[in-house]
C-alpha positions in Angstrom: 18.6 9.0 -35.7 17.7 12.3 -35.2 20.5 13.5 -32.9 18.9 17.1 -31.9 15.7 15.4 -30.8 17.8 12.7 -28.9 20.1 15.0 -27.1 16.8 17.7 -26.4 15.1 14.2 -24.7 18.4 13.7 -23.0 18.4 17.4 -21.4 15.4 16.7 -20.4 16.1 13.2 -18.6 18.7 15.2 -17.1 16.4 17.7 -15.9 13.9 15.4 -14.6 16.6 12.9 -12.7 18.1 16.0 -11.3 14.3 17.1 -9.6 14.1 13.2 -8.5 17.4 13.7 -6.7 16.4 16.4 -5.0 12.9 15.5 -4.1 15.1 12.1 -2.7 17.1 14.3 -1.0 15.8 17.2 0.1 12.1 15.8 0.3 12.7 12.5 2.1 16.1 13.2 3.7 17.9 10.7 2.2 21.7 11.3 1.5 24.0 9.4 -1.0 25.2 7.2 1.8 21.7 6.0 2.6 21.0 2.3 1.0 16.8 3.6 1.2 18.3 6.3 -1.8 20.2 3.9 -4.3 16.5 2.0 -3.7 14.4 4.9 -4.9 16.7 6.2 -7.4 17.4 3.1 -9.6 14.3 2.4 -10.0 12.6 6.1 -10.7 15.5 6.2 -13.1 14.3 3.3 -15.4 10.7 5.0 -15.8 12.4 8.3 -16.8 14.7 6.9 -19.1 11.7 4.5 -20.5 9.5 7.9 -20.2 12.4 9.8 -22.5 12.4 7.0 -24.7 8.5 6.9 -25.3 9.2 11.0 -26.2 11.4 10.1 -28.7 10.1 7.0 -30.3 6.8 9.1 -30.6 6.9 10.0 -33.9 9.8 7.6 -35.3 9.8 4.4 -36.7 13.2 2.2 -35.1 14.8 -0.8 -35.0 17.3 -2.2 -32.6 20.1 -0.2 -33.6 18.5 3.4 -33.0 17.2 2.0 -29.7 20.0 0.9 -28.3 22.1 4.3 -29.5 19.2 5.9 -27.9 19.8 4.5 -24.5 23.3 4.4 -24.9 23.4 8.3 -25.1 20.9 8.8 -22.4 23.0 6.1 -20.2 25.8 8.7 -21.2 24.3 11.7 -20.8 22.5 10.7 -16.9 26.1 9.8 -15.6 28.0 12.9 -17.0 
């Protein structure tokens, strides 16, 4: 696994998920309270992650256990 490439794809989930949020928030009004947010957000989440993924993977061959590391440290680094 190449970890600089993983965390660099992590920053930028982070980046991206943190623009979503405040599109969600700011854009459509929607505040953590609101049931409409956690119904936007999960989902838009997925398709980054799977988008970060996709980065990464581009140029690597992997098997299960680099995959799932993968999303574990992009699971990790979205809810830090």
């Amino acid at each position: 696994m190449n970890w600089k490439r993983a965390v660099s794809c992590g920053a930028l989930l982070w980046v991206l998920i943190f623009f979503e949020v405040s599109i969600l928030m700011f854009g459509f009004k929607f505040d953590s309270t609101n049931s409409y947010y956690y119904l936007a957000h999960y989902p838009l989440a997925v398709i980054l992650i799977a988008i970060a993924s996709l980065i990464y993977f581009r140029k690597a061959k992997a098997g299960f256990d680099k995959v799932f590391l993968l999303e574990l440290l992009l699971l990790l680094l979205e809810f830090s």
